[in-house]
Structures are given as C-alpha cells and as structure tokens.
N, C-alpha and C positions, 0 to 999 in steps of 0.2 A: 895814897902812897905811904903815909904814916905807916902801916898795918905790916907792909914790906919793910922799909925801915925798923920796926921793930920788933919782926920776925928777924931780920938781917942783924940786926943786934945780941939778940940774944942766941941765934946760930953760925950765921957769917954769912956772906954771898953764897961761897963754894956748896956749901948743903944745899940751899934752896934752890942754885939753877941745876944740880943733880937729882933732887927732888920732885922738879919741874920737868926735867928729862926724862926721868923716869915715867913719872905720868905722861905725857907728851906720847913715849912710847909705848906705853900701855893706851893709850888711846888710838894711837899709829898702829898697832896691832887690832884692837878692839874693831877696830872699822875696816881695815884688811881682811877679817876673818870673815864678817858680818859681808862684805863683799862679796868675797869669795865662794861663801853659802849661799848668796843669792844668785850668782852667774851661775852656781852649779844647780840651784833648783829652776832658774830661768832653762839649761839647757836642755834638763830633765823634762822640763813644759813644754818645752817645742820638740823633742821626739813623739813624745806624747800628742801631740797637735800633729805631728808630721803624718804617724800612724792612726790617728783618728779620722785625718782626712782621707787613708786607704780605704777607710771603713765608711766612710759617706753614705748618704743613698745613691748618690748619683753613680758613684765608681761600684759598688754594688749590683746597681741595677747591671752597670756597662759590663760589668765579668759577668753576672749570669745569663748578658744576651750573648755574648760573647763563648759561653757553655753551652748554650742552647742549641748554636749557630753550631758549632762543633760538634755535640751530638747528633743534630738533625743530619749535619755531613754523614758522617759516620754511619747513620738509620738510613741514608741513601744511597749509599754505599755498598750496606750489608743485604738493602733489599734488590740491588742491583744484580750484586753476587749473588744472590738468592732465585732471583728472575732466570740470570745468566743457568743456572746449576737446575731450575724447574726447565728450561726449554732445553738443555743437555739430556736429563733424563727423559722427556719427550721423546728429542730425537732417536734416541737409543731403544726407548722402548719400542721404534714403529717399525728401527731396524731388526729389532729382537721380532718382533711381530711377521716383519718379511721373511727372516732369516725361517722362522717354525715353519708360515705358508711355503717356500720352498722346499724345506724338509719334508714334509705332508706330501707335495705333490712327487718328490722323490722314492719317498718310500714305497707310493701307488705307484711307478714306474718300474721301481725293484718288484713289486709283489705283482707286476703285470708280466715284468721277462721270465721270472720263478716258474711262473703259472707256463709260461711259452715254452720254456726253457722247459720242465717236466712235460708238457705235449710232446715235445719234439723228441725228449729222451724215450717217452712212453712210445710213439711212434717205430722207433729206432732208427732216425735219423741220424744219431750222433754215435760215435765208440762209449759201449757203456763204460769202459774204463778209464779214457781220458779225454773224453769229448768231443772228438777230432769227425769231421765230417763224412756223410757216410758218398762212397765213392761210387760203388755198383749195387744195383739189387736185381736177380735177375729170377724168373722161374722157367725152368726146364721140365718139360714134358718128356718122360721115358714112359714105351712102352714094356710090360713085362709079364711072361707068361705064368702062371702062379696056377697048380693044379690042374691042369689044362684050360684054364681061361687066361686070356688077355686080360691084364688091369694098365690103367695110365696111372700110373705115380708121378706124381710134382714134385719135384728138387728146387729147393731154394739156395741161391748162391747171395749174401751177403761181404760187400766186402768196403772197409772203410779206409783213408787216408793214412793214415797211423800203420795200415800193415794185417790189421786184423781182418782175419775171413771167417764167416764162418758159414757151413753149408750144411742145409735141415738141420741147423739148432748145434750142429756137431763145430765146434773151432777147432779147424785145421791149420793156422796160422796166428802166434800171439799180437798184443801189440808194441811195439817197438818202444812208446814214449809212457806206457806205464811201467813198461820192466818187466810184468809176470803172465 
C-alpha cells in the first residue's frame, strides 16, 4: 500500500481513482466487446450447424427418397395416361376399321342398285326422263293391206306413271314431272 500512498501523494486521491475509472472502463469495455464478438461468432456457428445439419446424409438421402418417390408418382402417372391414350387410339382405330368395312360393303350395294338401276332403265321399265315407273306396255296387232298383200304390223303402246306415252317409238304425250 506504500506504492498507493505515494502515488497519492505525489497526485492526490481524485487522479488515481479517475485513472482507475478509466481503466476499469476500458476494461468494462474491452470484455463487452470481446463478448459481444463471440455471441455473434457463437450465433454465426450455430446457423452454420443448423444448415449443415439440412445437408446431413441422413436428410439427404430422406429428400432424394422423397424425389424419387415423387417422380416414380409422376412416371406412373404419365404411363397411366399413356396406357389410358394407347387403348383410346385402339379403340378408335377398330371403330375407324368398322366404319371403312361398312363403307365397302355400301358402296357394293350402290354399285349393285346402279348396275339394277341401268338394267331396268335399259329395259325401259322406268320414264327415261324422270324415273317414274312404267304403267302399261302393250302390243297391238293391226292388220293392213300394203300393195295388194296383207301385212300384220305390231304397234307398241308404252305408257308411264308421270304421263308419258309413247307409241312405236313416237311420244305422244310429255312428262309432267320433268317439265319437257
């Protein structure tokens, strides 16, 4: 205590406990600061641990089974839709398939009435001008004397629905439903 005393002598009290204050607070400070830097590099470290622990293997592995499981979804999914969209065009192709066989056998029905249809016009069963069904056909037998012989002449009487007549090839009568 001498050393105080005669520091305090040759200064006074008031200096050295302002002196001692001062250091005091500069130590008060020093160790605050020095705190401070390490709670903030402590908190620094545990973000750092917090997100290294996202990065584990364990949580790692767990997301890419978790990916996986998600994709596989998805691939069963899209071969699902894919299945569904193969047996749609199936279907449609067998329909397409029936629909052409139907056509086929239609068009040989058209090209069978055509064929009937020109017999029966060829015949002349029908009015050649509007189709109309044929009504009478009849042959007449006239005697007639030509140079002093008897000849039989045949007369053909046609006569259709429609109005049209015509007799040995001559039309005596139009038809009504074509107009001319």
């Amino acid at each position: 205590m001498d050393l105080y005393n005669t520091i305090a002598s040759w200064t006074g009290w008031p200096a050295i406990v302002a002196i001692l204050l001062l250091a005091g607070g500069y130590a008060y400070w020093v160790i605050n600061s020095r705190s401070e830097q390490l709670k903030e590099k402590n908190e620094l470290l545990e973000a750092q641990l917090t997100t290294l622990k996202n990065y584990s293997p364990d949580i790692l592995a767990q997301r890419l089974a978790d990916r996986l499981r998600i994709l596989n979804e998805e691939l069963e999914r899209l071969n699902a839709d894919h299945e569904a969209s193969r047996e749609s065009i199936r279907n449609k192709e067998a329909e397409l398939a029936e629909v052409k066989a139907q056509i086929g056998k239609l068009s040989e029905q058209l090209a069978k009435a055509q064929d009937l249809l020109q017999t029966v016009s060829d015949a002349g069963l029908v009015c050649p001008k509007c189709g109309a069904p044929l009504e009478v056909r009849e042959y007449h037998s006239e005697l007639v004397e030509y140079q002093g012989r008897e000849l039989d002449v045949d007369h053909e009487f046609i006569s259709y629905e429609c109005g049209l007549e015509i007799i040995d090839g001559n039309v005596t009568s139009n038809c009504r439903r074509s107009g001319s």
